[in-house]
N, C-alpha and C positions, 0 to 999 in steps of 0.2 A: 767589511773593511772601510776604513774613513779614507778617503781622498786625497792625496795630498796634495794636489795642484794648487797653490797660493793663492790663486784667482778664483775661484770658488770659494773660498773659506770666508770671504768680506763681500755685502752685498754692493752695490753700486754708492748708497750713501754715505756708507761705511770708508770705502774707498776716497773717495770725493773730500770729505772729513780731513783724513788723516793728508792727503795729498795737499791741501790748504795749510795744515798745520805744519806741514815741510816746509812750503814757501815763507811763512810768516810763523814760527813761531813767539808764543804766550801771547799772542792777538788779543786773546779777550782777559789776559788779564792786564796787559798793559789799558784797555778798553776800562775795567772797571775801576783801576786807579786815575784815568785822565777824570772818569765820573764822580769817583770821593775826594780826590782831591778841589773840583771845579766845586762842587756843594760846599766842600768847605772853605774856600774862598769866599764863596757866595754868601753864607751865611756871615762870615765874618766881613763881607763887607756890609751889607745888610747893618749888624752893630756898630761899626765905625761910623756909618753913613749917619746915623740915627743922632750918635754922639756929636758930630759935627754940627747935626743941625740943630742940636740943642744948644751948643757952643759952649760943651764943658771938653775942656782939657783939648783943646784946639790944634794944640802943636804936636802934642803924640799922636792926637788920630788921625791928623791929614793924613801921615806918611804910613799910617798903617793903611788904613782906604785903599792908598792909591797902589801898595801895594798886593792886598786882597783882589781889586781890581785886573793887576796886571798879573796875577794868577791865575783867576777864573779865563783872561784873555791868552795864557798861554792855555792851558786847557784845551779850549776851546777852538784851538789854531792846530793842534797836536791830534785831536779829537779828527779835525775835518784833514788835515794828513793822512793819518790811519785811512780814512773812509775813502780819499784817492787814489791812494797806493790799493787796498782792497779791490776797488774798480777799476784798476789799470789791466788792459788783456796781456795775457802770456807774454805774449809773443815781444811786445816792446819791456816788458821786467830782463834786467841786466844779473848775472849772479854775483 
């Protein structure tokens, strides 16, 4: 006969897993869109950057830049959020 005690059926990682994914869920897929979104800022500043310094079409690509810029910089604020909330112990997370 198969067991049915619920704590036996998931081994310790398994467990571990799923208990993280209660506290935070879709963790990593919010994680891989701060990551495609951020490259694609990046790359897209990269091009505005480029055009600026060639100094064609001056007035659309500032404010494109700068907002490519302020993309990649929320990203990257939102990114290292995630990574503090992750490292905060139990005990001080609020529900």
């Amino acid at each position: 006969m198969v067991d049915q005690n619920p704590k036996n059926r998931l081994n310790p990682e398994q467990y571990a897993s799923l208990k993280a994914e209660i506290v935070a869920p879709y963790r990593g897929l919010r994680q891989f869109f701060y990551i495609a979104f951020g490259a694609s800022g990046f790359l897209g500043a990269f091009v505005f950057f480029f055009q600026v310094l060639a100094g064609r079409d001056v007035d659309s690509a500032l404010p494109s830049l700068a907002l490519q810029v302020a993309i990649v910089a929320l990203m990257v604020f939102l990114w290292r959020w995630e990574q503090r909330q992750q490292q905060r112990p139990e005990s001080v997370k609020k529900p």
